[in-house]
N, C-alpha and C positions, 0 to 999 in steps of 0.2 A: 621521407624517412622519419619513423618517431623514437623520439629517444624513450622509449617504456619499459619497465624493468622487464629482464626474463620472464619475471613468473608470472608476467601477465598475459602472457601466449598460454602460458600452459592451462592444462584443465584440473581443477580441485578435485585432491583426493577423496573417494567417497570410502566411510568405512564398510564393514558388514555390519548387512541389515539389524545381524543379532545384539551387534555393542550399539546401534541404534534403540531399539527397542529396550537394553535393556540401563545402556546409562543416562540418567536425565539432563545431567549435565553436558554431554556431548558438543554442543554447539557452542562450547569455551574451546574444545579444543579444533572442532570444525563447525567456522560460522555459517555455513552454508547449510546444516539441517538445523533450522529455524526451529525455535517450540512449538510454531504453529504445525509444520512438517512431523516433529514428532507424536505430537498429541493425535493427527493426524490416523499415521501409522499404528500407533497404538490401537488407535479406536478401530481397526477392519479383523477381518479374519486375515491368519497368516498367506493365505494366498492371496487375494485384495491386496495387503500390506506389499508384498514382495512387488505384486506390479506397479503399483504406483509408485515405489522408489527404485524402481529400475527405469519407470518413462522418467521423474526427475532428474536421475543420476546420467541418465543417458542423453536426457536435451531430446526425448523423443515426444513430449506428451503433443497432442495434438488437440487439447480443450482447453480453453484457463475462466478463468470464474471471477465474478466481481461479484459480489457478495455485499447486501444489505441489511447492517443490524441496528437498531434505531434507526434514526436520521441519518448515519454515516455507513458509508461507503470503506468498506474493507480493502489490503489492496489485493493484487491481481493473485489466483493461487492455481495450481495445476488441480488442483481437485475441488467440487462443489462442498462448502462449509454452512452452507444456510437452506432454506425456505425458499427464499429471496434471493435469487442467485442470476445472472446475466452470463451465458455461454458467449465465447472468442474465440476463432479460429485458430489466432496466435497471440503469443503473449503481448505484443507491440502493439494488437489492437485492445488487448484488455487494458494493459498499458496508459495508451494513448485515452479509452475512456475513463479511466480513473484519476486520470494528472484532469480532464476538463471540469470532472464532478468534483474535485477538491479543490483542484487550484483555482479554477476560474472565477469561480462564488468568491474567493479572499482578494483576487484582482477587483474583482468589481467594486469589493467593501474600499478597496486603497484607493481605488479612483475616486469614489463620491464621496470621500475624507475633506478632501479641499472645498469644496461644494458646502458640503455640511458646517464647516468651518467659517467660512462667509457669511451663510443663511443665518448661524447661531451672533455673526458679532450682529450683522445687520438689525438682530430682533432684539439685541440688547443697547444697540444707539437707539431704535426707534420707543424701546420703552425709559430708555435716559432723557429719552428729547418728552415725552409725554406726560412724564410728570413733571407736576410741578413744583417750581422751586421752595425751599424749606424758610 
């Protein structure tokens, strides 16, 4: 049994699509339509708009999108945002590839921190020990 608030069973109020579209600040008072989500919405025709925030709001989409802008990796969205976009079945594998292309590149830099630390004193004994004395 988990002690977790009420409200975390329940499902977030979605407003109408119209106070969507039409306030920009919305996502102060419901963080869950992102600016990416609005901008989003914005940018389609009123019926595009209306189905993509009814597959959102409903937990029904069935594509999610990992998206490449520069060098980096967007994260996971229900809708394609780019050129450069990478199709998921579900969100857990869009997910799952976005946590390996972010996070794992900064693992690796943390690992070879200590390494690089060694190799740096070692090259500066070896250049203490090689000159010579004053």
């Amino acid at each position: 049994m988990t002690n977790s608030p009420p409200e975390f069973s329940s499902q977030p109020e979605w407003p109408a699509i119209e106070d969507v579209l039409d306030e920009p600040e919305i996502w102060r008072s419901y963080p869950h339509i992102s600016p990416p989500l609005r901008r989003q919405l914005t940018s389609l025709s009123p019926e595009d708009a209306h189905q993509l925030y009814f597959k959102v709001a409903s937990g029904t989409a069935e594509t999610f999108y990992l998206t490449k802008r520069n060098d980096d990796w967007l994260p996971p969205l229900a809708w394609q945002s780019g050129k450069e976009a990478e199709c998921f079945d579900s969100a857990l594998d869009a997910a799952n590839a976005y946590g390996q292309r972010t996070l794992f590149p900064l693992l690796e830099m943390e690992e070879e921190k200590p390494a690089q630390t060694l190799l740096k004193r070692e090259r500066k004994k070896g250049q203490a020990q090689s000159e010579p004395p004053e």
